[in-house]
C-alpha positions as a Markdown table, in Angstrom:
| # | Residue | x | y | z |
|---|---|---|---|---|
| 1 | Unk | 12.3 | -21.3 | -49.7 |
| 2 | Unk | 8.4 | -21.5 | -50.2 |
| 3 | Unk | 6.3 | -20.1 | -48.3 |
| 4 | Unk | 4.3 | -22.4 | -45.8 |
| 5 | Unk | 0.3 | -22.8 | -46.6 |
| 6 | Unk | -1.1 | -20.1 | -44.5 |
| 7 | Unk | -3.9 | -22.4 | -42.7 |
| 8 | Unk | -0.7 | -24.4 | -42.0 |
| 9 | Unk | 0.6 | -21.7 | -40.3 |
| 10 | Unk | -1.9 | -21.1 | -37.8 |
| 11 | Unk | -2.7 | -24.5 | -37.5 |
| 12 | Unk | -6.9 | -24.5 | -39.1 |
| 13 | Unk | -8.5 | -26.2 | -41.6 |
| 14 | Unk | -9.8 | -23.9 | -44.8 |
| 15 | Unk | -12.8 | -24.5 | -43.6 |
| 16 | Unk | -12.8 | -22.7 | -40.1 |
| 17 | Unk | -14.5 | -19.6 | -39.2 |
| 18 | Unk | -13.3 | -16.3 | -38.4 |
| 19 | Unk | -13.8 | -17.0 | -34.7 |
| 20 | Unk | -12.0 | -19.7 | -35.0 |
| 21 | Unk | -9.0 | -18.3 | -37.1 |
| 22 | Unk | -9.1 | -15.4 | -34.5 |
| 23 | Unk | -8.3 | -17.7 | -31.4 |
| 24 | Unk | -6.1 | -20.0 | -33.6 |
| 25 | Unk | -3.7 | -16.7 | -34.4 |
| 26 | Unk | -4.4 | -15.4 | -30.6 |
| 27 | Unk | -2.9 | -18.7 | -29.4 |
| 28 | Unk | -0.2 | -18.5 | -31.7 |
| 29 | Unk | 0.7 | -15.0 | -31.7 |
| 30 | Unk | 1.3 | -15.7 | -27.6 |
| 31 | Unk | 3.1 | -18.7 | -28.0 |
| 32 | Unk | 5.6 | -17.3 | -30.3 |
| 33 | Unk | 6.1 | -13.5 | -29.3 |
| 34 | Unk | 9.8 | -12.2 | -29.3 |
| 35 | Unk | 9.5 | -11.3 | -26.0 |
| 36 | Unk | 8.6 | -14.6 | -24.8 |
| 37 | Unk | 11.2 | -16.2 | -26.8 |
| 38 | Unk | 14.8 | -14.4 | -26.2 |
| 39 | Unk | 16.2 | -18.2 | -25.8 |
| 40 | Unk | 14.2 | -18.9 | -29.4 |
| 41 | Unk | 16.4 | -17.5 | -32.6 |
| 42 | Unk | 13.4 | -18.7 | -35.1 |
| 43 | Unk | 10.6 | -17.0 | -32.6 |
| 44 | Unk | 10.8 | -13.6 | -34.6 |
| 45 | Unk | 10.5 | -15.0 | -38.2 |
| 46 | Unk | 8.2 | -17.3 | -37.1 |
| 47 | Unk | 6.0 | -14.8 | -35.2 |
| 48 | Unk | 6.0 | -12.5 | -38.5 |
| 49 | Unk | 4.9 | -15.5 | -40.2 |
| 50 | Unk | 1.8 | -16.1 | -38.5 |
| 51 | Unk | 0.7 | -12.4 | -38.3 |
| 52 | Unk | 1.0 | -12.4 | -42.1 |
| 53 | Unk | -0.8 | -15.7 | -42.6 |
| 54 | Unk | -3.5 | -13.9 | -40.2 |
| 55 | Unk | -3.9 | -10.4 | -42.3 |
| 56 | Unk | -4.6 | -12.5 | -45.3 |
| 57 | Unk | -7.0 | -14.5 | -43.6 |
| 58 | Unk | -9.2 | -12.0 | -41.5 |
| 59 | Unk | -9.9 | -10.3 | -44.7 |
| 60 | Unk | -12.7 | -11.3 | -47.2 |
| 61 | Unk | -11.2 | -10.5 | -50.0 |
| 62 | Unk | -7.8 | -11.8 | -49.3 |
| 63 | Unk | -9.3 | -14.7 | -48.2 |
| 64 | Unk | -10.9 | -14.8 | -50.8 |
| 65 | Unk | -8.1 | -14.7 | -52.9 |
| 66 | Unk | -5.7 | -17.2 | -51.7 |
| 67 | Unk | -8.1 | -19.4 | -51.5 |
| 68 | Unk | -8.6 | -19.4 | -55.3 |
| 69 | Unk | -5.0 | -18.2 | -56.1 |
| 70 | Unk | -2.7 | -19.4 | -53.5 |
| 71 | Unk | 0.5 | -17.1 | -52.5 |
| 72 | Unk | 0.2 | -16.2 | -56.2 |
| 73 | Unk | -2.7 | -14.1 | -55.6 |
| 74 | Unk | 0.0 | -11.4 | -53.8 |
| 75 | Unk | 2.9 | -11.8 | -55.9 |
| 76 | Unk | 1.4 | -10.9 | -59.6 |
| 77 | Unk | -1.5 | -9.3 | -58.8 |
| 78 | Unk | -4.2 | -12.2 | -59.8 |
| 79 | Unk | -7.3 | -12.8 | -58.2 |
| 80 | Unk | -9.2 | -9.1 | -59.6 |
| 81 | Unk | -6.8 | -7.0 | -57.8 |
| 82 | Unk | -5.8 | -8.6 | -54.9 |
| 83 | Unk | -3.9 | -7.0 | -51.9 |
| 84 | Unk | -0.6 | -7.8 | -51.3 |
| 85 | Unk | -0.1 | -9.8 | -48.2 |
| 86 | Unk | 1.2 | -7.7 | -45.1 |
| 87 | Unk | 4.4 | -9.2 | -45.0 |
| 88 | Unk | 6.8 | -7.5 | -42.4 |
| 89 | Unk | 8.7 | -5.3 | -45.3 |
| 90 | Unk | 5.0 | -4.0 | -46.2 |
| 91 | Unk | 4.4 | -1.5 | -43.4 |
| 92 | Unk | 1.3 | -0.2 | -43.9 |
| 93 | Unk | -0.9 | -3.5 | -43.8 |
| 94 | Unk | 1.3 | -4.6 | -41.8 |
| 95 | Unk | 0.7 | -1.5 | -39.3 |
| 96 | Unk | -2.8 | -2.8 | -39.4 |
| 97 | Unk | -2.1 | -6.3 | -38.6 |
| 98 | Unk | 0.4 | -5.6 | -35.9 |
| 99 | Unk | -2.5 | -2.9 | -34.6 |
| 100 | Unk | -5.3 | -5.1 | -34.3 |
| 101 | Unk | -2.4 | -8.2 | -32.8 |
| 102 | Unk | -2.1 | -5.4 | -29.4 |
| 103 | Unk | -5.7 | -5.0 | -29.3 |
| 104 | Unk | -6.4 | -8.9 | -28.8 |
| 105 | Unk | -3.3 | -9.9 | -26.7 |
| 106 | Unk | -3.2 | -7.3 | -24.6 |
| 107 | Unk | -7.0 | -5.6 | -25.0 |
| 108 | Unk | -8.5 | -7.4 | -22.1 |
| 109 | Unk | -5.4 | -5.7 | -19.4 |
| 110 | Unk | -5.4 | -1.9 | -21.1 |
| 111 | Unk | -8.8 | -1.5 | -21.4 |
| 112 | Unk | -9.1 | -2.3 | -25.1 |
| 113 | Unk | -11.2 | -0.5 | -27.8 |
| 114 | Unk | -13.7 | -3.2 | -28.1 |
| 115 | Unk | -15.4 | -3.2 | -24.1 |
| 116 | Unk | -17.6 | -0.4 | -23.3 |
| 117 | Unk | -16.7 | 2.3 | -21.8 |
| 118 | Unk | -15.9 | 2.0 | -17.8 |
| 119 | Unk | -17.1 | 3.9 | -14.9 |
| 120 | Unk | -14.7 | 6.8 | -14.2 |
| 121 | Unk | -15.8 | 7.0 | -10.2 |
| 122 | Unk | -12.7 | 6.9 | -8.0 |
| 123 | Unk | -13.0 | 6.0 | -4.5 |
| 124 | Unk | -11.8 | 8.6 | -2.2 |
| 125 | Unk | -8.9 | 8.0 | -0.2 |
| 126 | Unk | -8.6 | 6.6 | 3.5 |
| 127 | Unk | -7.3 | 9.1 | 6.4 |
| 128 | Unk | -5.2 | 8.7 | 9.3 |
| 129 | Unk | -5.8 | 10.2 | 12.4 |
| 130 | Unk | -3.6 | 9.9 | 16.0 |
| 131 | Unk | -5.5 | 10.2 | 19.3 |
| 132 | Unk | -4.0 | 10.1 | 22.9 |
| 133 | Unk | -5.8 | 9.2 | 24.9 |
| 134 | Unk | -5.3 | 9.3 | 29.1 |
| 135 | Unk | -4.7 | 5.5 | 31.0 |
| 136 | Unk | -7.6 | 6.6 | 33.1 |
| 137 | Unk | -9.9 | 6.9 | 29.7 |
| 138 | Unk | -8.2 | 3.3 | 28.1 |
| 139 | Unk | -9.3 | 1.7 | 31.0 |
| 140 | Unk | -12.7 | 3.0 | 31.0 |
| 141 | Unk | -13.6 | 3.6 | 27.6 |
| 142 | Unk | -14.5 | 6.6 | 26.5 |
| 143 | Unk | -16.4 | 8.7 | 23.8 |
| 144 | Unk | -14.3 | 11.3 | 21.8 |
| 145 | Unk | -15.3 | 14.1 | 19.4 |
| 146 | Unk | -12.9 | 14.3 | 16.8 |
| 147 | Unk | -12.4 | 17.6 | 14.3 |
| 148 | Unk | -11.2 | 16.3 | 10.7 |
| 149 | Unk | -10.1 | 18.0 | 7.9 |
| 150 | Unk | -11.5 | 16.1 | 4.9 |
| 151 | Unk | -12.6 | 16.8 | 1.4 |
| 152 | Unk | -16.6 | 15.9 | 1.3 |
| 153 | Unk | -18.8 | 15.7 | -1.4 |
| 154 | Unk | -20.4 | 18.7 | -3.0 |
| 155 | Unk | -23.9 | 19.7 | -1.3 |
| 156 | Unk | -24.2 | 22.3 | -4.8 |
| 157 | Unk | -23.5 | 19.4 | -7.1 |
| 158 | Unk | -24.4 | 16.4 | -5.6 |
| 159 | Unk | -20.8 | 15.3 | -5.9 |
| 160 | Unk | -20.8 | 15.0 | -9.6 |
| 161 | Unk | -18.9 | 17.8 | -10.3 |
| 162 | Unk | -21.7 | 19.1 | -12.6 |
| 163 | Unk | -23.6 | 22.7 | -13.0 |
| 164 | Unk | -26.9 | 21.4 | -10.9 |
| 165 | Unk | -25.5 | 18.1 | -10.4 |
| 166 | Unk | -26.0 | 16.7 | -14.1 |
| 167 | Unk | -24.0 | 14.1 | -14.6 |
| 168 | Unk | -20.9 | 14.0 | -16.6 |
| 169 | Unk | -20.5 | 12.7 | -20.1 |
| 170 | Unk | -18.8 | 10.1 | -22.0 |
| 171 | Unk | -15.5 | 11.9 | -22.9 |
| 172 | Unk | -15.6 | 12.2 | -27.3 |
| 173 | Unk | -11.9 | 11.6 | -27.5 |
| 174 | Unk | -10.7 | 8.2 | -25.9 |
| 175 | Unk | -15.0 | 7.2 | -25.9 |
| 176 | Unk | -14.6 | 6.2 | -22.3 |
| 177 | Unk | -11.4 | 5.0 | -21.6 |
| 178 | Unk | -9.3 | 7.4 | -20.4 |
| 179 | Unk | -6.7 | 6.3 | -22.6 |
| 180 | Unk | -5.9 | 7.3 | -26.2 |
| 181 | Unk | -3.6 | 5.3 | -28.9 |
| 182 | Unk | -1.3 | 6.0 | -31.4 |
| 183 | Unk | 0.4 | 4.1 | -34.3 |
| 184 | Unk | 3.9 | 4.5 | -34.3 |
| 185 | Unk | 5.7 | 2.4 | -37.4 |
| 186 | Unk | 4.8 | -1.1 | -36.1 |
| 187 | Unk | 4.1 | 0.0 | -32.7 |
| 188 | Unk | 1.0 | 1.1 | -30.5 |
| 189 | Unk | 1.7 | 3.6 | -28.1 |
| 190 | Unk | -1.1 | 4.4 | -25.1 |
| 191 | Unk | -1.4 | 7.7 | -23.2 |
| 192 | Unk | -3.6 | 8.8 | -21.1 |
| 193 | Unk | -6.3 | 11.0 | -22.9 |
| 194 | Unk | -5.7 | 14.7 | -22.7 |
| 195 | Unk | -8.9 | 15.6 | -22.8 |
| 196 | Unk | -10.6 | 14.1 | -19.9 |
| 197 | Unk | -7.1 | 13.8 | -18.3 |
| 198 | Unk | -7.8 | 9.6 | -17.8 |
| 199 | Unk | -11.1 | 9.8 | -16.3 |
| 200 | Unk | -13.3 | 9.0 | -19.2 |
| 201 | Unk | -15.7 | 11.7 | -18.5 |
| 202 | Unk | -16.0 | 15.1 | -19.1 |
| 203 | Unk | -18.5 | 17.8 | -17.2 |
| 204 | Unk | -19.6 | 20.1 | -19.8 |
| 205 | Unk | -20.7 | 22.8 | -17.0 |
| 206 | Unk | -18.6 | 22.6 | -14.0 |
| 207 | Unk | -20.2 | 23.5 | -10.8 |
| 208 | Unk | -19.2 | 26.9 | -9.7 |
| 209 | Unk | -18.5 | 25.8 | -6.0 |
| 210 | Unk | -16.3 | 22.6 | -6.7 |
| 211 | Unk | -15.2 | 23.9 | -9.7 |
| 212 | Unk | -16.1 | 20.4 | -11.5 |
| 213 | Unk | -14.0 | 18.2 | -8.8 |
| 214 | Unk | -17.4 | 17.1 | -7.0 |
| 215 | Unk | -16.2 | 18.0 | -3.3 |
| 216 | Unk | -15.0 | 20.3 | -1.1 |
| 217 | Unk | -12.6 | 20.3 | 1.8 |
| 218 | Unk | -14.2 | 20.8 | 4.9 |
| 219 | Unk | -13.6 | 20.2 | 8.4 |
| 220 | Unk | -16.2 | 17.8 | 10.1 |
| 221 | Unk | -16.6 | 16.6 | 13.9 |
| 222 | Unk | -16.8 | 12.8 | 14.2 |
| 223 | Unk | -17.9 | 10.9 | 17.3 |
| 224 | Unk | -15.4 | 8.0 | 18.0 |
| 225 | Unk | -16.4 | 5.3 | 20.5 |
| 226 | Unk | -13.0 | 4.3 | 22.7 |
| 227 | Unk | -13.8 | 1.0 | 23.6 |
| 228 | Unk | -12.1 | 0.1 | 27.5 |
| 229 | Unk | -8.8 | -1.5 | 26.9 |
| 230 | Unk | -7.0 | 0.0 | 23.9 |
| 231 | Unk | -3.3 | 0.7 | 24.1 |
| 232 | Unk | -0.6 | 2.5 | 21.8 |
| 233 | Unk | -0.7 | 1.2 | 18.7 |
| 234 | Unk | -4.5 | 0.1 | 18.9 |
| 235 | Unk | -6.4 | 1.1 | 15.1 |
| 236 | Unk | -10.3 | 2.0 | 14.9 |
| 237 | Unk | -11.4 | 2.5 | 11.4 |
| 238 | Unk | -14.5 | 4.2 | 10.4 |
| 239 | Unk | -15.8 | 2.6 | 7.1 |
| 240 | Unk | -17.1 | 5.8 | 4.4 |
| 241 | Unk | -15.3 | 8.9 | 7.1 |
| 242 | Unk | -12.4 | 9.1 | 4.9 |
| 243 | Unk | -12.0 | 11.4 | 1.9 |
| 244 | Unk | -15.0 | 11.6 | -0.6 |
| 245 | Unk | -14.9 | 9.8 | -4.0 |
| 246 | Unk | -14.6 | 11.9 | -7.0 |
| 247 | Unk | -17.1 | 12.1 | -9.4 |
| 248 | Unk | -19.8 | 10.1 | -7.3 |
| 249 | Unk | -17.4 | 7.3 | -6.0 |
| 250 | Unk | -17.6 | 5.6 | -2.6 |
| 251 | Unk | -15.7 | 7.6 | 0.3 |
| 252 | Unk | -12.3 | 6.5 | 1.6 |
| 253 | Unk | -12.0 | 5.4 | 5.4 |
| 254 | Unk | -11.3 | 7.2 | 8.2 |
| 255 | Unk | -8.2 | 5.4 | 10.3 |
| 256 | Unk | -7.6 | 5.8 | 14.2 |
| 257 | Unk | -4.4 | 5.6 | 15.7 |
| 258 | Unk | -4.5 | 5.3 | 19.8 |
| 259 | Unk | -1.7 | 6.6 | 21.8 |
| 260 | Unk | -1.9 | 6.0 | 25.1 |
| 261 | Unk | -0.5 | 8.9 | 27.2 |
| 262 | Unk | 2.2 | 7.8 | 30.7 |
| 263 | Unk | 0.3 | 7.8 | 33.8 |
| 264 | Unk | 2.4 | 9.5 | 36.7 |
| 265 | Unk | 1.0 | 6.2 | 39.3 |
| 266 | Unk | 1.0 | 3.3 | 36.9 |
| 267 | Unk | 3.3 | 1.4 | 34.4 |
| 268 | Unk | 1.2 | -0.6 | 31.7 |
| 269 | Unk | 2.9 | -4.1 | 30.1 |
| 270 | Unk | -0.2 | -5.5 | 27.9 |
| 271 | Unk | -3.2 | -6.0 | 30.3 |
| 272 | Unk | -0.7 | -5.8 | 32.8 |
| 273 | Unk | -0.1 | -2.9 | 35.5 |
| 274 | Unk | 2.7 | -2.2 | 37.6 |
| 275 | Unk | 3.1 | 0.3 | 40.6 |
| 276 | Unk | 6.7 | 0.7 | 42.8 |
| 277 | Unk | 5.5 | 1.7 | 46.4 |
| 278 | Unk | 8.3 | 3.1 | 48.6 |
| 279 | Unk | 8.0 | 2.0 | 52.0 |
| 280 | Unk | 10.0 | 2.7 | 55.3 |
| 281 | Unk | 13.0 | 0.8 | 56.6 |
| 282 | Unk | 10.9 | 0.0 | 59.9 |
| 283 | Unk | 7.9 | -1.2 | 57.5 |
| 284 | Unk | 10.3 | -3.4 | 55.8 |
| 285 | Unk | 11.8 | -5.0 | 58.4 |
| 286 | Unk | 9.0 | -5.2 | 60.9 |
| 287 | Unk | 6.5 | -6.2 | 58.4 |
| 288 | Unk | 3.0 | -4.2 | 58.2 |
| 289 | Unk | 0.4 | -2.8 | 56.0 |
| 290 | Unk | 0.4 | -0.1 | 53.0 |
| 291 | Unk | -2.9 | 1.0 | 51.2 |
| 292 | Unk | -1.8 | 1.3 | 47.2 |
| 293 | Unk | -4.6 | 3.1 | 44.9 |
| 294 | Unk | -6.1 | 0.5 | 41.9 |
| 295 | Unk | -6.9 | 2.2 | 38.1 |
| 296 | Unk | -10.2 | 2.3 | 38.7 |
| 297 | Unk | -9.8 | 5.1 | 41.6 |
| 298 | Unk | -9.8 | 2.7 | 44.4 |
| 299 | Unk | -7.2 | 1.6 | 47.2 |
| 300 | Unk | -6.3 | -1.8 | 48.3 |
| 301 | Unk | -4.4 | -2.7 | 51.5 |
| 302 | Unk | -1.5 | -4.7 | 51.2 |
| 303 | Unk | 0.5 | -6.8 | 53.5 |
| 304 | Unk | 4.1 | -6.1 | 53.8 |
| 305 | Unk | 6.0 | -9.3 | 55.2 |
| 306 | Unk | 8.6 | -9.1 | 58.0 |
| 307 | Unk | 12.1 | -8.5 | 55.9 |
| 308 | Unk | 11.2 | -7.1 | 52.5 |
| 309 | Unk | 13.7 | -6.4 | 50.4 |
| 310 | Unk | 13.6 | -3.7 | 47.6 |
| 311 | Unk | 12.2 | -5.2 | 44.8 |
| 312 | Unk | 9.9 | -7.8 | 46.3 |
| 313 | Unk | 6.6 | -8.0 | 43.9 |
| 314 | Unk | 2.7 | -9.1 | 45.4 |
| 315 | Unk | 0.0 | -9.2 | 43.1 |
| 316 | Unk | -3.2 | -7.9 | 43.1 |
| 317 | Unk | -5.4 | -10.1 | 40.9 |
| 318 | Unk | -7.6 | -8.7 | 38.7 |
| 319 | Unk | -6.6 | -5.2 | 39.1 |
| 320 | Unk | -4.9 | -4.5 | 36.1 |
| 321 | Unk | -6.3 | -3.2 | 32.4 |
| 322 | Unk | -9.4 | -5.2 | 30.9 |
| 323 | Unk | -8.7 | -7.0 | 27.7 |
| 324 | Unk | -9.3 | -5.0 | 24.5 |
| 325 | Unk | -12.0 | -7.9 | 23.2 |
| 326 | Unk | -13.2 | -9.4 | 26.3 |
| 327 | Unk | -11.9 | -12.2 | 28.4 |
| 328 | Unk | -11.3 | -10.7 | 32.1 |
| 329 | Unk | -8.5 | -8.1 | 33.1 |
| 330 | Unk | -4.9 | -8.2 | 34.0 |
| 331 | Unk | -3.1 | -8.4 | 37.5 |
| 332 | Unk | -1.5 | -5.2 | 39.2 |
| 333 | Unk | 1.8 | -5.8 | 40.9 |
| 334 | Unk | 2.9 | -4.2 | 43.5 |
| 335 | Unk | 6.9 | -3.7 | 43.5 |
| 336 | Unk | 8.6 | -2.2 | 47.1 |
| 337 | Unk | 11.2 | -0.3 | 47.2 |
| 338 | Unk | 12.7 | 0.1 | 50.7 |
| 339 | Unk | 13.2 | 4.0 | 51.4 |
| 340 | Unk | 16.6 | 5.4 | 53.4 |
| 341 | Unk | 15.6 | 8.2 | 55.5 |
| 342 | Unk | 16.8 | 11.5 | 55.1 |
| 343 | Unk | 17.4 | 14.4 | 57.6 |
| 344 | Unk | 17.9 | 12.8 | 60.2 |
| 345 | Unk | 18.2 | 14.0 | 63.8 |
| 346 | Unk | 20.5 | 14.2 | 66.3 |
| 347 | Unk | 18.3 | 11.3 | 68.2 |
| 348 | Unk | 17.6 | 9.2 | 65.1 |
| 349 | Unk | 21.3 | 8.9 | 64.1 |
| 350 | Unk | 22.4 | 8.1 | 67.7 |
| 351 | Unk | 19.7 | 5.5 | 67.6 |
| 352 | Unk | 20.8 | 4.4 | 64.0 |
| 353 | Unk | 24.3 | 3.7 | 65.2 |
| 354 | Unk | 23.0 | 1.8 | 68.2 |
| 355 | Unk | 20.9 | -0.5 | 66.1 |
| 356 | Unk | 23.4 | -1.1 | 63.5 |
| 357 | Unk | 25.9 | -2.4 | 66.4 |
| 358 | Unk | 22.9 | -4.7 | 67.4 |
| 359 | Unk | 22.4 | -5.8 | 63.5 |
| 360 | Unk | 25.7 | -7.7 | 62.4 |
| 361 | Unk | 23.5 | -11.0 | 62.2 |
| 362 | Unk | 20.5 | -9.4 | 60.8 |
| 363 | Unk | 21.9 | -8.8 | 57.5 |
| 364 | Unk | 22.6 | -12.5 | 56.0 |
| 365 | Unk | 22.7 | -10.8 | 52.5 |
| 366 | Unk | 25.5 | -8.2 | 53.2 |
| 367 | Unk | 27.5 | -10.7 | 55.4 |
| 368 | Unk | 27.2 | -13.2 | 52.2 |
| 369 | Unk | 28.4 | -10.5 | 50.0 |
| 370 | Unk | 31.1 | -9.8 | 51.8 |
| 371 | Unk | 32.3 | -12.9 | 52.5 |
| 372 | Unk | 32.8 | -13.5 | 49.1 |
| 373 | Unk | 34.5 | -10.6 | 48.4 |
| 374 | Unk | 37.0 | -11.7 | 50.7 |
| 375 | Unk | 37.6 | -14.6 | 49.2 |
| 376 | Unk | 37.7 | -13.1 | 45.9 |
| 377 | Unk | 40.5 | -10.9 | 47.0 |
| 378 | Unk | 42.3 | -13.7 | 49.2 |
| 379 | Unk | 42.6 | -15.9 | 45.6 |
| 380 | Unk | 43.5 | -12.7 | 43.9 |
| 381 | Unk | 46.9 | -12.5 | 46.3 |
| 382 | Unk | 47.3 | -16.1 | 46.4 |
């Protein structure tokens, strides 16, 4: 079969530029890659087509060649000593070709040869720290010092890692890149450069106290503002308190973690506060008063209806935790629990059993409860 005219191929008049027959095989080259094409038997023929259409081409003196000469020009030498095309059973021009196809498709996401070289500065990373903190000090606020082990940037060095804080140099191997490259039969392989170990800078004199990294771990003391209202869980970061950047690159953050530590009085649900109060059986049933303490280290007197039952909730509006980002505080509830006295006296149980003859229509819930369970047990036997 002959072979297809090679501006054909990649779709150009003989005419075009090399700009021009560069995008024209970049578009191509994508469009018909194996590894785009499983579904596509002709993909791989055709893709070795257009990358040998494309090593003529690029080159002057192919170009040149074929121009005058045609596919001739590679098959009997014509044309003053023509090259022969880099057909996929030539490996060595093709090597080239298939080289210089990985450095446009994929240049631009590996850092290709072409761009300068880029900044090796790495920013440091973030830090977590967990604080507890008391109810008392999340309903108040509060100011904290903090101790954190961190790596900072070197004082000797200036953080470059340099003898006297020179900075570092382009690294000679990968020229910037931190990557180096390798031709293996058709194939490019990257690794990182073992020179500079990736960062694409080398420090010719490493500074005695960092020993070239450009910091140092060191334990700092931070002041952290609690703001009134954080609960477990809350976060607090700290923009540039993290770890420091390596070789002059910004510093990580510094991340807070609240834990909020059980209070022996209160119960916390959101904004939200909750306190059981035990009271006596006479309180309960006779009604009266009880003086509860608040979070913020006051008391409140509360009114205790005739007949409280364990369990029975009043509200104290207001009372509870203040909202992390404004917008009032929560309610404190006030649960009762009805105490059973214990110990009792001679007098006190003699006066228990007389009452409790007096009470058989005092209690509608036990009299409820067990009529019911007399039913339940008449329909058992019926």
């Amino acid at each position: 079969m002959a072979k297809r005219d090679y501006y054909e191929v990649l779709g150009v008049s003989r005419t075009a530029s090399a700009d021009e027959l560069k995008k024209a095989y970049r578009t191509k080259a994508k469009e018909l890659h194996p590894d785009r094409n499983a579904d596509n038997p002709q993909a791989e023929a055709q893709f070795k087509e257009v990358n040998e259409a494309y090593d003529v081409l690029r080159d002057a003196d192919k170009k040149a060649a074929y121009d005058r000469y045609g596919h001739a020009a590679f098959e009997g030498g014509m044309g003053g000593g023509g090259a022969r095309a880099g057909g996929y059973g030539q490996q060595g021009d093709f090597a080239s070709a298939f080289s210089d196809v990985f450095e446009d498709l994929f240049g631009d996401f590996m850092g290709g040869r072409g761009g300068a070289p880029r900044s090796r500065a790495q920013r440091g990373s973030d830090l977590r720290y967990n604080l507890r903190v008391t109810l008392d000090e999340a309903y108040r606020g509060v100011q904290k010092t903090i101790n954190v082990p961190a790596s900072v940037a070197c004082d000797a060095c200036k953080g470059t890692g340099a003898e006297g804080g020179a900075e570092a140099v382009t690294c000679p191997t990968c020229s910037g890149m931190g990557k180096v490259r390798a031709q293996q039969g058709f194939f490019t392989v990257e690794r990182t450069c073992p020179t500079c170990n990736g960062m694409g800078q080398i420090v010719k004199n490493p500074c005695k106290v960092c020993h070239g990294a450009g910091r140092v771990e060191k334990e700092r003391s931070l002041s952290v503002n609690i703001p009134a209202g954080v609960e477990t869980g809350t976060r607090i970061r700290l923009a540039g308190e993290g770890e420091a950047g390596m070789r002059g690159g910004p510093s990580g953050d510094l991340y807070i973690f609240i834990e909020v530590r059980e209070h022996a009085l209160f119960q916390r649900d959101g904004v939200h506060l909750f306190c059981r109060v035990p009271v006596s059986i006479a309180a309960a049933a006779l009604g009266g008063e009880v003086e509860v303490p608040t979070i913020d280290g006051g008391s409140s007197r509360v009114k205790i209806p005739a007949g409280s039952q364990t369990g029975k909730q009043m509200r104290l509006r207001g009372k509870g935790m203040p909202a992390l980002r404004g917008g009032g505080a929560g309610d404190m509830l006030i649960e009762l629990a009805v105490e059973t006295p214990v110990n009792l006296t001679a007098r006190q149980k003699e006066l228990l059993r007389e009452f409790e003859k007096l009470s058989e229509d005092n209690n509608p819930e036990g009299k409820s409860f067990f009529s019911k369970v007399k039913g339940f047990w008449d329909g058992m036997t019926g």
